[in-house]
N, C-alpha and C positions, 0 to 999 in steps of 0.2 A: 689314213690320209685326213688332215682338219678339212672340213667343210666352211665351205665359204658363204656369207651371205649374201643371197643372188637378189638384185632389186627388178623389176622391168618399167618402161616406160611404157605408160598407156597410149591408144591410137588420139585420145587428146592431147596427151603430154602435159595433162596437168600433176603429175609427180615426176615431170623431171628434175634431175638432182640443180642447185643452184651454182651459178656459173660464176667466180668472182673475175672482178673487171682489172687484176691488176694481177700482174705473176704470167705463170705459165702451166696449164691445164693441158691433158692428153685425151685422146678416145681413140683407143685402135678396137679394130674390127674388120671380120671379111666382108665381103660384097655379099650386101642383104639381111646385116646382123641388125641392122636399123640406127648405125654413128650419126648418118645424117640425120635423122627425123631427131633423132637426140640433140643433136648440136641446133638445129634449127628452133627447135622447145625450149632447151637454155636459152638460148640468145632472145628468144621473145620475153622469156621472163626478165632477163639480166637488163636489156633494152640499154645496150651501150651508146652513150649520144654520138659518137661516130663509129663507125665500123667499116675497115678491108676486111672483103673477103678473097681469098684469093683461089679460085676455083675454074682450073685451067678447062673443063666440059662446059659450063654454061656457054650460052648459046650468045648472048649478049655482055656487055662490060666494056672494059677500058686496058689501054697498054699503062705500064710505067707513071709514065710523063703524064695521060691522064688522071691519073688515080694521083699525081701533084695537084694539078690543076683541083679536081673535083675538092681534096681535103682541103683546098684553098679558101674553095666556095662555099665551105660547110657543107656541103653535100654529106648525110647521117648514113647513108647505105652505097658503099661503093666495090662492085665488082670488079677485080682485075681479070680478065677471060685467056691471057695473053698463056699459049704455052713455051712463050722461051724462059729458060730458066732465068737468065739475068732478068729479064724482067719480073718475073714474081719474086727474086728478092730485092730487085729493086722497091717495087711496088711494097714492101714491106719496111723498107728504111726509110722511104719517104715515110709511112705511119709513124715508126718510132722517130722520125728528128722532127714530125707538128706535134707529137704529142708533151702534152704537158699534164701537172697535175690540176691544173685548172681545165684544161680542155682533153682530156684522155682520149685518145686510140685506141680501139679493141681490132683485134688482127684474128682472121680465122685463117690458117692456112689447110686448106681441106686439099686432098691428095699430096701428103706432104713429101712422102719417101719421093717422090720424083724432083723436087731441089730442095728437099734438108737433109739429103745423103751424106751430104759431106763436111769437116769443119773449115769454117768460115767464121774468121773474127768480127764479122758484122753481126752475124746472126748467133755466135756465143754474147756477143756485148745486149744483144735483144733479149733473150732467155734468163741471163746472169743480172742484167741491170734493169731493166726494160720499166721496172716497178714502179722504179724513182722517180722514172719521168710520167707517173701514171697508166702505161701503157702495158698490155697485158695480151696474150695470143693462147690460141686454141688451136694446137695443132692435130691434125684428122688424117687417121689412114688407114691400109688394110693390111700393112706391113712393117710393124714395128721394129723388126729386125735390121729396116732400110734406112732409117733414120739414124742420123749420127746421137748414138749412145750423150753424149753432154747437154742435148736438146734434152731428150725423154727424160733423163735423170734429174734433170728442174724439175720438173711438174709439181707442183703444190698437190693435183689431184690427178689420177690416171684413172678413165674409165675401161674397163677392159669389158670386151663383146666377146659373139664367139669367134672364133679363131681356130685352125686345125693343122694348120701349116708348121713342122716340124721347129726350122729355125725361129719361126715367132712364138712359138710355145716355149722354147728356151729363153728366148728373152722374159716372156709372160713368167717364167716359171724363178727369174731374180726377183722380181716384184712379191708376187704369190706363192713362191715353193712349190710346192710339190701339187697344193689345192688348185694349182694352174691348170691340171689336167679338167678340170669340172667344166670350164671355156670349150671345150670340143663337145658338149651336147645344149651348149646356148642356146635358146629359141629367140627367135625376133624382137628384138627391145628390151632381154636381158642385157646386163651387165651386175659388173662387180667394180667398188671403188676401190682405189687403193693410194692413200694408207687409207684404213677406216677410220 
């Protein structure tokens, strides 16, 4: 089996890998591989001058309509907390029709398998095009399996964490091959890039 070269993120997260602001980037991982502290360490370094994040657990944030409103007001950090699916991809089409490349939108879609399951020619035209208009997402989950295949296969970059779950290891394992299997003894704020 080729051996993969495993990186980890520090509990600073000053080597996290860097995050670019335009295209479409992945990080799958299970509950507790450390995607979030990941993603959270990128985004500090990358420091997008506006940002959706779209994070249906946070306790705090905004529906749809306001995540309109807030990109209206420049508001640089805006939470969408909303768990109905139209609205977090609402809340995401609002990001890509302000953005421009003079004023870019970075999009985090963190728990994403729960509304990128499916295709939708809104959110193919975001993945496929989304660059032109400066705008660029980070899609986050634990189940890369759940995610419609033409989302993940953009990715400029995929972070893979560990992961042990059968059908996600076979997606892991078109990326990675065979070296996918290494991801089932990942410890906390390992990953592996791909492509390298």
């Amino acid at each position: 089996m080729t051996k993969i070269k495993v990186n980890r993120v520090n509990k600073t997260g000053s080597n996290a890998p860097t995050l670019e602001l335009t295209g479409t980037t992945c990080i799958w991982g299970q509950s507790e591989s450390g995607k979030s502290h990941m993603a959270r360490e990128m985004l500090k370094a990358a420091d997008p001058k506006q940002c959706v994040i779209i994070d249906p657990q946070s306790p705090a944030g905004y529906d749809a309509p306001g995540v309109r409103r807030a990109l209206a007001d420049g508001k640089t950090r805006i939470i969408c907390n909303d768990s109905r699916r139209d609205h977090q991809i609402g809340a995401m089409v609002f990001a890509l029709n302000h953005s421009t490349p003079e004023t870019p939108v970075y999009v985090v879609a963190d728990e994403a398998p729960g509304y990128m399951d499916k295709p939708r020619d809104i959110l193919s035209r975001m993945v496929l095009q989304g660059r032109h208009a400066g705008f660029g997402i980070l899609i986050i989950g634990q189940r890369p399996a759940s995610v419609y295949a033409e989302y993940r296969t953009q990715a400029k970059a995929t972070y893979w964490m560990r992961l042990t779950d059968h059908t996600d290891m076979e997606t892991a394992k078109k990326s990675l091959g065979p070296a996918a299997e290494e991801l089932r003894g990942f410890k906390q704020g390992e990953y592996v890039k791909w492509p390298v």
